[in-house]
N, CA, C and O atoms as a GROMACS GRO file, in nm:
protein
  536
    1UNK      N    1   2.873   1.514  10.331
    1UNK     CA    2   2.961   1.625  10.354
    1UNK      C    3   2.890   1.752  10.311
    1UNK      O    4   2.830   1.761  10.204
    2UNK      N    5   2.899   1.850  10.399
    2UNK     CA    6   2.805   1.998  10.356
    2UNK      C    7   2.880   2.033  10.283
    2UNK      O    8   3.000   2.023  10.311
    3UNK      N    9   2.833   2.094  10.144
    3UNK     CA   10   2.841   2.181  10.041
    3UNK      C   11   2.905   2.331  10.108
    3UNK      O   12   2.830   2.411  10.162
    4UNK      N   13   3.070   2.357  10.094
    4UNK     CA   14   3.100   2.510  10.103
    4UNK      C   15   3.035   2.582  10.035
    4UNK      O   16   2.983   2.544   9.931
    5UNK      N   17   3.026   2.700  10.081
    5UNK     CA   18   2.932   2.855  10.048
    5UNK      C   19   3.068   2.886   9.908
    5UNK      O   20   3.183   2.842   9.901
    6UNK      N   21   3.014   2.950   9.840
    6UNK     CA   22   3.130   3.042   9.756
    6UNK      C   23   3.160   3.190   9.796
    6UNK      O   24   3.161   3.252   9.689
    7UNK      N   25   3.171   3.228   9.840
    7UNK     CA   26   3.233   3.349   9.917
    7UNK      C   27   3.298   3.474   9.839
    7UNK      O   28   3.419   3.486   9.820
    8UNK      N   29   3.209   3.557   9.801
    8UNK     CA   30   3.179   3.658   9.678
    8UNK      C   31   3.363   3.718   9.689
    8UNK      O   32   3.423   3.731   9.582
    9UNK      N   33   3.422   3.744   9.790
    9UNK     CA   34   3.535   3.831   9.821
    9UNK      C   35   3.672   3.741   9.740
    9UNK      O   36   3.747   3.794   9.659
   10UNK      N   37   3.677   3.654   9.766
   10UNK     CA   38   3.815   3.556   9.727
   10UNK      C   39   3.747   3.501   9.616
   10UNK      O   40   3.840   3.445   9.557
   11UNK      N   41   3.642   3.481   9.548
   11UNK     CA   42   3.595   3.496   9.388
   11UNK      C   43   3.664   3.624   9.306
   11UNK      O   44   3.752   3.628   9.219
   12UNK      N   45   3.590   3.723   9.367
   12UNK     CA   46   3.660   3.884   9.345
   12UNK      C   47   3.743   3.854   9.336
   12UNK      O   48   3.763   3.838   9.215
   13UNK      N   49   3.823   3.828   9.389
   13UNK     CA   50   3.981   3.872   9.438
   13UNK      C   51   4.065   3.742   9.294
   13UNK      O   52   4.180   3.749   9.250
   14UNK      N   53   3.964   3.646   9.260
   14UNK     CA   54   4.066   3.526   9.177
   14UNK      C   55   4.020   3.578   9.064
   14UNK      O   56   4.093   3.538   8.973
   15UNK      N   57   3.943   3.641   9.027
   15UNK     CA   58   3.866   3.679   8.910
   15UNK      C   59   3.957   3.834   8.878
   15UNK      O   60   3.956   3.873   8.761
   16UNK      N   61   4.013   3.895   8.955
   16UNK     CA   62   4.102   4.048   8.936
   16UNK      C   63   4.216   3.968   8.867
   16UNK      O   64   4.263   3.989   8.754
   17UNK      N   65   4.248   3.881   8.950
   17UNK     CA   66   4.409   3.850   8.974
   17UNK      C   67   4.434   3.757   8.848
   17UNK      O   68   4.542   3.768   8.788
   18UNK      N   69   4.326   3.656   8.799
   18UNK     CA   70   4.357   3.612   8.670
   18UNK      C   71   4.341   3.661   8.562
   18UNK      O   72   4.379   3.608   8.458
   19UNK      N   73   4.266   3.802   8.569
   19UNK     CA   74   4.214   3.885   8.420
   19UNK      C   75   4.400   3.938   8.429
   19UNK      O   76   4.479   3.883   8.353
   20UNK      N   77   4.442   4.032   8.518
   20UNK     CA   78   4.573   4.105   8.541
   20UNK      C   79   4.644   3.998   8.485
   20UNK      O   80   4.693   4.024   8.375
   21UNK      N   81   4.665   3.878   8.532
   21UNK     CA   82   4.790   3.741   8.470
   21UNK      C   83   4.750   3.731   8.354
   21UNK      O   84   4.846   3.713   8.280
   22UNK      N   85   4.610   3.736   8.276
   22UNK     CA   86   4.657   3.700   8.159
   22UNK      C   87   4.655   3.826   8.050
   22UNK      O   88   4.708   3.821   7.939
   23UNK      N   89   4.590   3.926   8.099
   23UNK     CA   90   4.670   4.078   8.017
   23UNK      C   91   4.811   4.075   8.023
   23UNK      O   92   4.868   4.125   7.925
   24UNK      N   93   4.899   4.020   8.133
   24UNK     CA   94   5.019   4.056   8.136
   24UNK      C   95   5.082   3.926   8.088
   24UNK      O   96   5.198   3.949   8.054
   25UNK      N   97   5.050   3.793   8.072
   25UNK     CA   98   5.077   3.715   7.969
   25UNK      C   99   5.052   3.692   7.844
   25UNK      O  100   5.102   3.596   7.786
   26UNK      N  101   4.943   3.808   7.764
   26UNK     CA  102   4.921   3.836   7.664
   26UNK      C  103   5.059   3.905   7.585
   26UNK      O  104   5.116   3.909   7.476
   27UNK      N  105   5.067   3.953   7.719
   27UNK     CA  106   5.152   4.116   7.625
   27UNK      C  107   5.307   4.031   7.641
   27UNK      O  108   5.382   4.037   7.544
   28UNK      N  109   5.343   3.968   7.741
   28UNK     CA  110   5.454   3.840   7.741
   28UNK      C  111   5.468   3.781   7.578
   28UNK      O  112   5.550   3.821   7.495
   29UNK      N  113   5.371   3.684   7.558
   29UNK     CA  114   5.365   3.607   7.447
   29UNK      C  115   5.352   3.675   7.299
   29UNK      O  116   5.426   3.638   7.208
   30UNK      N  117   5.266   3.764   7.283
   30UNK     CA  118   5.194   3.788   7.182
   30UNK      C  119   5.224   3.954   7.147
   30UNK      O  120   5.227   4.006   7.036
   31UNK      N  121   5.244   4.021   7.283
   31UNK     CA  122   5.227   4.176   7.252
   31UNK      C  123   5.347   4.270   7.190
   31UNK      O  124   5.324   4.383   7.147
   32UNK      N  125   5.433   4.231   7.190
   32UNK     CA  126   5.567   4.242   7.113
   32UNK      C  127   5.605   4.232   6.955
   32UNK      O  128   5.674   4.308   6.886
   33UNK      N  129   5.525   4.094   6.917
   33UNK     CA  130   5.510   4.124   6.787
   33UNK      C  131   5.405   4.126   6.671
   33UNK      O  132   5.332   4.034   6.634
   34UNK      N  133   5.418   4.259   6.624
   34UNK     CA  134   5.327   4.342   6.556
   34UNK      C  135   5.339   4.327   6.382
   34UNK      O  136   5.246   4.339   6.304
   35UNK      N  137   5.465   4.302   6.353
   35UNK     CA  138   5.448   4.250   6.207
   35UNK      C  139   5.394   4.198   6.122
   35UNK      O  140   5.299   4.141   6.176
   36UNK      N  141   5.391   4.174   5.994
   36UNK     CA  142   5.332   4.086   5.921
   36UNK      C  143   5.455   4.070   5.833
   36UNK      O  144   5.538   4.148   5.785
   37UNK      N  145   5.426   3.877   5.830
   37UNK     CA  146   5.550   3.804   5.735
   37UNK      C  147   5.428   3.868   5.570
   37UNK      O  148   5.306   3.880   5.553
   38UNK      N  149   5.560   3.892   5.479
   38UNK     CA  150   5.526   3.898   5.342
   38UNK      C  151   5.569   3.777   5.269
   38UNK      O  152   5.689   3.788   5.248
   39UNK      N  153   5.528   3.676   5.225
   39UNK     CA  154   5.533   3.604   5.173
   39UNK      C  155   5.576   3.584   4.978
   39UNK      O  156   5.531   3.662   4.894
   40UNK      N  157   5.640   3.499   4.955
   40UNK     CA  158   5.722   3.558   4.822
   40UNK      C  159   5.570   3.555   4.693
   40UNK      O  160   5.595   3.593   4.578
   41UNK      N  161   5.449   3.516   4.722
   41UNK     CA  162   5.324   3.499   4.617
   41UNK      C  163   5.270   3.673   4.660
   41UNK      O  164   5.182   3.728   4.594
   42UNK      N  165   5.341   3.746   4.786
   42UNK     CA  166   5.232   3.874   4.805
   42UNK      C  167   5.163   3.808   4.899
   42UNK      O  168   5.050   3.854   4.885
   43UNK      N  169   5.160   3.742   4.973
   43UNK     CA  170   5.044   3.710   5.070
   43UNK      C  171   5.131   3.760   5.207
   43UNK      O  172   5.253   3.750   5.215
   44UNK      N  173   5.043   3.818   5.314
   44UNK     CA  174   5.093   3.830   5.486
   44UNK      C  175   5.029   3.733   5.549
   44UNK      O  176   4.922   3.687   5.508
   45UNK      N  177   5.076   3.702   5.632
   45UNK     CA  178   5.087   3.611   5.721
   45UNK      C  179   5.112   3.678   5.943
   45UNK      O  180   5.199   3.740   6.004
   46UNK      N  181   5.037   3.643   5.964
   46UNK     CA  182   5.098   3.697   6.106
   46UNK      C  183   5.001   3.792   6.181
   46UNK      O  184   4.886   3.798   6.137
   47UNK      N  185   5.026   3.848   6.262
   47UNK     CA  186   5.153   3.873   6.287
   47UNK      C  187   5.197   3.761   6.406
   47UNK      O  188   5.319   3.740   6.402
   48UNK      N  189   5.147   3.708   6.478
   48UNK     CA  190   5.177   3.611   6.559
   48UNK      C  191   5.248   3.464   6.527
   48UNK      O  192   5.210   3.435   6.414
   49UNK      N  193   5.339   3.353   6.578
   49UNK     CA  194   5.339   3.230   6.542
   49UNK      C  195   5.273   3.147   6.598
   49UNK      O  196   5.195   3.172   6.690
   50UNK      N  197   5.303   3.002   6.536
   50UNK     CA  198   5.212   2.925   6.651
   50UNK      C  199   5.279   2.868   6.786
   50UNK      O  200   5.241   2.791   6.874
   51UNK      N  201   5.359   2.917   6.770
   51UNK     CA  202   5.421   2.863   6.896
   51UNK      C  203   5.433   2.970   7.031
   51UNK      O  204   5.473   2.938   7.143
   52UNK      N  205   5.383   3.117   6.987
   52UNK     CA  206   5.350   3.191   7.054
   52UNK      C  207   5.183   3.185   7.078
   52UNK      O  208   5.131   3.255   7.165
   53UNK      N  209   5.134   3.127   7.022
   53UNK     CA  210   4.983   3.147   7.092
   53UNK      C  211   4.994   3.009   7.167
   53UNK      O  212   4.930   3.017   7.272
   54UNK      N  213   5.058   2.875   7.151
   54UNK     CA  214   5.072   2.763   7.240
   54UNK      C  215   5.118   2.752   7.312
   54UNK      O  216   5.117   2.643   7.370
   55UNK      N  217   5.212   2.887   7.372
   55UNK     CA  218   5.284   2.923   7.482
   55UNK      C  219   5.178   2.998   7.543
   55UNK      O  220   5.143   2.975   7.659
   56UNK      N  221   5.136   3.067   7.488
   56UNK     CA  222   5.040   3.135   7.637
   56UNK      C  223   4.934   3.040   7.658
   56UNK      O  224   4.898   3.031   7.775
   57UNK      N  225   4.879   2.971   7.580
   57UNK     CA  226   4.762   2.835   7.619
   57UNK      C  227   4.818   2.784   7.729
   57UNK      O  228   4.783   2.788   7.847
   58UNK      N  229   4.933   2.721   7.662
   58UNK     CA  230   4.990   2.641   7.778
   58UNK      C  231   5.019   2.708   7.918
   58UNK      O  232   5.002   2.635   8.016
   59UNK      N  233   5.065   2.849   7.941
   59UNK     CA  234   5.116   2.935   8.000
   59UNK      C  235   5.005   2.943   8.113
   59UNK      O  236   5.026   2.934   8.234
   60UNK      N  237   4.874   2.963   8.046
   60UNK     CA  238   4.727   2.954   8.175
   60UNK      C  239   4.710   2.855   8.167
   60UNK      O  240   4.590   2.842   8.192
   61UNK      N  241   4.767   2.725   8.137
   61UNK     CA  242   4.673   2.665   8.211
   61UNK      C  243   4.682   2.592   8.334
   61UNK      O  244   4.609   2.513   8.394
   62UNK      N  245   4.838   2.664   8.362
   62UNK     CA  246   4.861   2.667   8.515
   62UNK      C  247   4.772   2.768   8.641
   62UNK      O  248   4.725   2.707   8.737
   63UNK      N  249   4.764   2.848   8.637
   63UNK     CA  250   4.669   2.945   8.681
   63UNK      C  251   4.522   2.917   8.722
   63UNK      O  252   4.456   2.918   8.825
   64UNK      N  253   4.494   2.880   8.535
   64UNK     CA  254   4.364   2.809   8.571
   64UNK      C  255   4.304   2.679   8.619
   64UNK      O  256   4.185   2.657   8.641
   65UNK      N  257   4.413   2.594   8.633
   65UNK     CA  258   4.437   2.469   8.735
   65UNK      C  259   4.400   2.528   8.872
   65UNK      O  260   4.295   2.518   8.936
   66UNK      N  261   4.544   2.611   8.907
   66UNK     CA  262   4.499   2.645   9.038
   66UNK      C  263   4.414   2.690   9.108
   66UNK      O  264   4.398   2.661   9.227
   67UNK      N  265   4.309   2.815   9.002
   67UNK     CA  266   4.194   2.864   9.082
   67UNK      C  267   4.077   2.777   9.061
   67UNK      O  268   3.977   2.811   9.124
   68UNK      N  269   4.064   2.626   8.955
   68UNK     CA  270   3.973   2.594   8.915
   68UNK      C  271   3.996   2.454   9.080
   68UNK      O  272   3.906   2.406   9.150
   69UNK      N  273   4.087   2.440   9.084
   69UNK     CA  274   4.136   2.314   9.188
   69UNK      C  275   4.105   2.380   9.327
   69UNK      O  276   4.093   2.299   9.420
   70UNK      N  277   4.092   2.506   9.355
   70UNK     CA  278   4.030   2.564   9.444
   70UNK      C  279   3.917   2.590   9.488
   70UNK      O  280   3.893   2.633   9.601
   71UNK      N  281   3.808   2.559   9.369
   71UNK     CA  282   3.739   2.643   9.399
   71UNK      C  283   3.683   2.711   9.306
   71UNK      O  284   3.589   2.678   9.233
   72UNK      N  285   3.766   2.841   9.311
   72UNK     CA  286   3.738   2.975   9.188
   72UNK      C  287   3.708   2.937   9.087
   72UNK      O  288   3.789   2.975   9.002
   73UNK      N  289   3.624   2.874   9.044
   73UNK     CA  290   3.586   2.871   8.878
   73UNK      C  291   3.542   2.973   8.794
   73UNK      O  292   3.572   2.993   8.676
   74UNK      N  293   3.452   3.046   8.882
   74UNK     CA  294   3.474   3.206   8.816
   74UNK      C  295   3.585   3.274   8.799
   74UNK      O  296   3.629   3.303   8.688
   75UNK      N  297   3.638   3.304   8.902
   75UNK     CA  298   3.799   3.346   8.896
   75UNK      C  299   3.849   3.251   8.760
   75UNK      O  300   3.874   3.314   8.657
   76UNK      N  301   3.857   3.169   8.759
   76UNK     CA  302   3.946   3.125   8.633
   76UNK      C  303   3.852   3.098   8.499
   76UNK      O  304   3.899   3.091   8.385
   77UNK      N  305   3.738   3.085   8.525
   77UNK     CA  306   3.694   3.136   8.391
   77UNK      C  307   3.640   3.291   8.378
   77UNK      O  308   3.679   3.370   8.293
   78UNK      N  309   3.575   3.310   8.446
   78UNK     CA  310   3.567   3.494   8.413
   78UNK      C  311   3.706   3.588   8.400
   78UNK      O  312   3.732   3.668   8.311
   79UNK      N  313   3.769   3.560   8.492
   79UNK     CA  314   3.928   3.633   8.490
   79UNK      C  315   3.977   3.598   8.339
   79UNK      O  316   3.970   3.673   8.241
   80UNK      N  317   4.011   3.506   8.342
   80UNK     CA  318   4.101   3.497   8.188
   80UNK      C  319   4.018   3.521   8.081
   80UNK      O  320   4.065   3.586   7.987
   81UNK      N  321   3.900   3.480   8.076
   81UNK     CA  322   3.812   3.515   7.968
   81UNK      C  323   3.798   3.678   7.938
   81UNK      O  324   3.775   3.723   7.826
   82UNK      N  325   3.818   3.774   8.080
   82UNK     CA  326   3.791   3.894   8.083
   82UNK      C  327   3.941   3.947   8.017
   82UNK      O  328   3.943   4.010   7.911
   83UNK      N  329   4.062   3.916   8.091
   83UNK     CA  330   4.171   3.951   8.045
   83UNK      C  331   4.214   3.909   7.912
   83UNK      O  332   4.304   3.971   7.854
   84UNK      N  333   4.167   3.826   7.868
   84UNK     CA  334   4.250   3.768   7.686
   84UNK      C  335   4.134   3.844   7.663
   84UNK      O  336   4.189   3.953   7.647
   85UNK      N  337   4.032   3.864   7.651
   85UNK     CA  338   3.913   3.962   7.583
   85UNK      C  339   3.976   4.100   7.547
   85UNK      O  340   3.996   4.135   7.431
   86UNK      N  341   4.008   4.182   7.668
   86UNK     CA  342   4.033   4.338   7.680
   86UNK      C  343   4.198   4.285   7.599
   86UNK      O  344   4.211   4.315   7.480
   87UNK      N  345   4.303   4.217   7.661
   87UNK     CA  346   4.383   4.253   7.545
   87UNK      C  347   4.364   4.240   7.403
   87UNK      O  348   4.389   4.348   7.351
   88UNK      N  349   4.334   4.159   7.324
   88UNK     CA  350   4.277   4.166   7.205
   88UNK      C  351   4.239   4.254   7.144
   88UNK      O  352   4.269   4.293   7.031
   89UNK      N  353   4.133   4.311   7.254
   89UNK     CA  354   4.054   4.435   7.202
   89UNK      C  355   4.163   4.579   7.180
   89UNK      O  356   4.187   4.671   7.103
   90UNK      N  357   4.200   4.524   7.300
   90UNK     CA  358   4.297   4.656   7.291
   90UNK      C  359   4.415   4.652   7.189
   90UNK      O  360   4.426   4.764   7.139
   91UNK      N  361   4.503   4.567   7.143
   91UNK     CA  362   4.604   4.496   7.086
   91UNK      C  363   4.534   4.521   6.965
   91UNK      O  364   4.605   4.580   6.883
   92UNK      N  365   4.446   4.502   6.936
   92UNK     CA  366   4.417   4.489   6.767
   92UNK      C  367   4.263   4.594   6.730
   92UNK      O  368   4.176   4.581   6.644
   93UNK      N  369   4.284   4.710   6.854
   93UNK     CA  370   4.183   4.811   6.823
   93UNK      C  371   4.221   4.880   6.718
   93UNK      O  372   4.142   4.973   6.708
   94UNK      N  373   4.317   4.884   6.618
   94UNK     CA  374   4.426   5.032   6.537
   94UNK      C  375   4.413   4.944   6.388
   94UNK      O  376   4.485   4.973   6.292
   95UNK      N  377   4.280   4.799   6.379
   95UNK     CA  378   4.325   4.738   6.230
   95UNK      C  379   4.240   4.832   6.152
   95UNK      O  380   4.159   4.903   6.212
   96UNK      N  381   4.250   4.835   6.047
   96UNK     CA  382   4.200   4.962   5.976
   96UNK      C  383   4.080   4.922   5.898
   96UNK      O  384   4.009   4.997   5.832
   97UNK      N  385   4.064   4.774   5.917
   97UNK     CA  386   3.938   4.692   5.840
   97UNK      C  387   3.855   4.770   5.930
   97UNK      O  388   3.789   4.856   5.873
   98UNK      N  389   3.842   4.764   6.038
   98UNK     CA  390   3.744   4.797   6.100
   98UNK      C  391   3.680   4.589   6.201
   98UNK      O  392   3.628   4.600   6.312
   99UNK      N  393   3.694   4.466   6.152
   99UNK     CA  394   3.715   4.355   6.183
   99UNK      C  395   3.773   4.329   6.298
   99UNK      O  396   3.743   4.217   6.338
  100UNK      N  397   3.830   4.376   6.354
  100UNK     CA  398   3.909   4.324   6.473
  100UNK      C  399   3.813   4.283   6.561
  100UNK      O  400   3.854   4.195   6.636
  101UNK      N  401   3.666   4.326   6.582
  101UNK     CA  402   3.542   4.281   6.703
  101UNK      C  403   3.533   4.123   6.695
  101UNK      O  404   3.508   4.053   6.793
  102UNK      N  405   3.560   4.066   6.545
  102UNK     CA  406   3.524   3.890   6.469
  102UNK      C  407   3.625   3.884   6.595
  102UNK      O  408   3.598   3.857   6.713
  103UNK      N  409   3.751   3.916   6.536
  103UNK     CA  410   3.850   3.806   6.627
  103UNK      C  411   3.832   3.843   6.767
  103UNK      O  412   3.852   3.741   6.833
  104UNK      N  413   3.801   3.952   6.849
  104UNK     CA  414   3.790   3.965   6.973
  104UNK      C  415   3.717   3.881   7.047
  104UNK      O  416   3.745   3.815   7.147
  105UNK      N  417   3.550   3.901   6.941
  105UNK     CA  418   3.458   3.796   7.006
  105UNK      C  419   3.508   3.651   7.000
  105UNK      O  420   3.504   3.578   7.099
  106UNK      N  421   3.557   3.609   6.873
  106UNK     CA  422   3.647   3.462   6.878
  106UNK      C  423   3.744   3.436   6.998
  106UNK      O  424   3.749   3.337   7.071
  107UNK      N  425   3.785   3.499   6.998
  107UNK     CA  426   3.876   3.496   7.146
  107UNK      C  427   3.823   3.489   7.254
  107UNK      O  428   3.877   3.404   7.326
  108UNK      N  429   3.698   3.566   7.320
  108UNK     CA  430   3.627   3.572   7.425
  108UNK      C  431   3.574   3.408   7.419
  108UNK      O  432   3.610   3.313   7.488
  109UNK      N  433   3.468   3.416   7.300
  109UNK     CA  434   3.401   3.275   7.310
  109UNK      C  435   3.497   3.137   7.324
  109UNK      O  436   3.488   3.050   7.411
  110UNK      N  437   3.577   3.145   7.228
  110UNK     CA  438   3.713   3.043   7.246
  110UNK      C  439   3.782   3.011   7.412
  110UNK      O  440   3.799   2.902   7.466
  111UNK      N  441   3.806   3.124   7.456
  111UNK     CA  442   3.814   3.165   7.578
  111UNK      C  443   3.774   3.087   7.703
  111UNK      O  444   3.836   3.026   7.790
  112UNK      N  445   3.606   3.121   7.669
  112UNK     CA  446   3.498   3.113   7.807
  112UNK      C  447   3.479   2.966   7.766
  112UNK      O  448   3.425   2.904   7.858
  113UNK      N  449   3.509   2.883   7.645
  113UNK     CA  450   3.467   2.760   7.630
  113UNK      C  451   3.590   2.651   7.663
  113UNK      O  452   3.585   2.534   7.701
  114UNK      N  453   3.701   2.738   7.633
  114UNK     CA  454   3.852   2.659   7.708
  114UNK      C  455   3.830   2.646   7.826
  114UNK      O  456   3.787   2.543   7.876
  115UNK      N  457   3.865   2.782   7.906
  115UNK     CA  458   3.904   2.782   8.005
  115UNK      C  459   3.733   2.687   8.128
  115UNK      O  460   3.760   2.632   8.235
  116UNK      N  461   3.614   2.692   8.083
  116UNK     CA  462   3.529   2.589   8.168
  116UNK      C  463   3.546   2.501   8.162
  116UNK      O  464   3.522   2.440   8.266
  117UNK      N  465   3.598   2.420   8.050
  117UNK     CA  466   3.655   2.287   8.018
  117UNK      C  467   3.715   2.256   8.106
  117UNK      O  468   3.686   2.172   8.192
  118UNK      N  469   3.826   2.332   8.097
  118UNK     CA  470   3.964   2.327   8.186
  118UNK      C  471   3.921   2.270   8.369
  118UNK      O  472   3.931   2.170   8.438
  119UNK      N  473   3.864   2.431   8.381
  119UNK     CA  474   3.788   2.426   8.486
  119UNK      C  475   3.738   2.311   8.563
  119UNK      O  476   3.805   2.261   8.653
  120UNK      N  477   3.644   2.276   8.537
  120UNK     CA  478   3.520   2.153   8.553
  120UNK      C  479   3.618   2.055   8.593
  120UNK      O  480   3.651   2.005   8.701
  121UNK      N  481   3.667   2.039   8.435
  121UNK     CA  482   3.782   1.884   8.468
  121UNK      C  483   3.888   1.914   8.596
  121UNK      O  484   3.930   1.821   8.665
  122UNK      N  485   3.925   2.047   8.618
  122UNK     CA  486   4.005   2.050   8.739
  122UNK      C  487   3.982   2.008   8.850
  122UNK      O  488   4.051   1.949   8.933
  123UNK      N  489   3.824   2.060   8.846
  123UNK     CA  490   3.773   2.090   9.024
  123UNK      C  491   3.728   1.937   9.005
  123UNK      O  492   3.682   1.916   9.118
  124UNK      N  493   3.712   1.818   8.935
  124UNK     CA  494   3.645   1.715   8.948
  124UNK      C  495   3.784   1.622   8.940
  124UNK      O  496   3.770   1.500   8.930
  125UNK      N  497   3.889   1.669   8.943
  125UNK     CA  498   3.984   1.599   8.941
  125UNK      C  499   4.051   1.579   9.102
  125UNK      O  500   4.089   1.480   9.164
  126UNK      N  501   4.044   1.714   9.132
  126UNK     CA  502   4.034   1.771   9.293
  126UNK      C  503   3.986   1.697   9.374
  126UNK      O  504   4.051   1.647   9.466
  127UNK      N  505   3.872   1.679   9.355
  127UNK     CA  506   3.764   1.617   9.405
  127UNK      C  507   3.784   1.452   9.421
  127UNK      O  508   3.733   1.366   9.494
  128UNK      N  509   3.882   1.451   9.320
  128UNK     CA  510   3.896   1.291   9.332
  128UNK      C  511   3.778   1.187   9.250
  128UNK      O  512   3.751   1.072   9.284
  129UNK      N  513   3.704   1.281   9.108
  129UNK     CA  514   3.623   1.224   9.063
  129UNK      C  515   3.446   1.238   9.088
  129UNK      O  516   3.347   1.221   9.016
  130UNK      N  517   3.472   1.283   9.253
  130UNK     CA  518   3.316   1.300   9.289
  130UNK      C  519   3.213   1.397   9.252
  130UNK      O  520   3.248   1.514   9.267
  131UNK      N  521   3.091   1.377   9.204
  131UNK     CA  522   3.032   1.471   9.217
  131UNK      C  523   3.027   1.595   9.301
  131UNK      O  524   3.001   1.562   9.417
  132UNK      N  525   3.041   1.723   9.288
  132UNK     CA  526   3.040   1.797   9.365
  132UNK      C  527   2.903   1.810   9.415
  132UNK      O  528   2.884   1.930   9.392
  133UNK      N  529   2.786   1.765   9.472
  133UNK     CA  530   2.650   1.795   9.466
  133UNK      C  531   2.696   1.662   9.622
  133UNK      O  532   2.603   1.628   9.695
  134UNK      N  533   2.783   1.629   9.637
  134UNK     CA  534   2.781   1.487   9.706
  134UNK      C  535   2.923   1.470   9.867
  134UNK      O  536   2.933   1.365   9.930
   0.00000   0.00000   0.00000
């Protein structure tokens, strides 16, 4: 069976459209709350729970099913990797440590190493197991 071309335009186009879904599922899950729990020893905590960062995990990894089961593996790993990157950055540009780059880059790398995972196993699931080379 001939090997499809990847086709730079509908890459583009999955790679816009999943950075946009997950800036705007960032700010869904996570962008709302800004607090920190004070804890009765003096310690903060937060500002996020865990059940808000396992909601947006879970939240892409519909998305990234779909563009990875397509096809788009850039689209779903560059897109989301690009979009959870810039919100972060942006979301936690105002900490006054000056630190917020640790967790940004943690997020990016965390990110680009989820979402290929994801990926790979999608499009080979797609596939029905086969090598794509075949």
């Amino acid at each position: 069976m001939p090997q499809r071309s990847l086709k730079p335009v509908p890459q583009l186009v999955s790679i816009l459209l999943l950075a946009g879904l997950s800036l705007g599922l960032w700010a869904a899950w996570l962008g709302w709350d800004q607090h920190r729990d004070v804890q009765p020893d003096g310690s903060t905590t937060g500002p996020y729970e865990a059940w808000q960062v396992i909601g947006l995990a879970l939240t892409l990894l519909a998305p990234v099913y779909w563009a990875a089961s397509r096809r788009y593996i850039a689209g779903a790993v560059a897109g989301t990797t690009a979009g959870l990157t810039i919100a972060a950055c942006y979301d936690w540009s105002d900490d006054s440590s000056g630190l917020f780059m640790v967790g940004v880059v943690l997020v990016m790398l965390g990110t680009l190493a989820v979402t290929a995972v994801v990926s790979v196993t999608a499009s080979a699931i797609r596939r029905g197991g086969r090598p794509s080379g075949r």
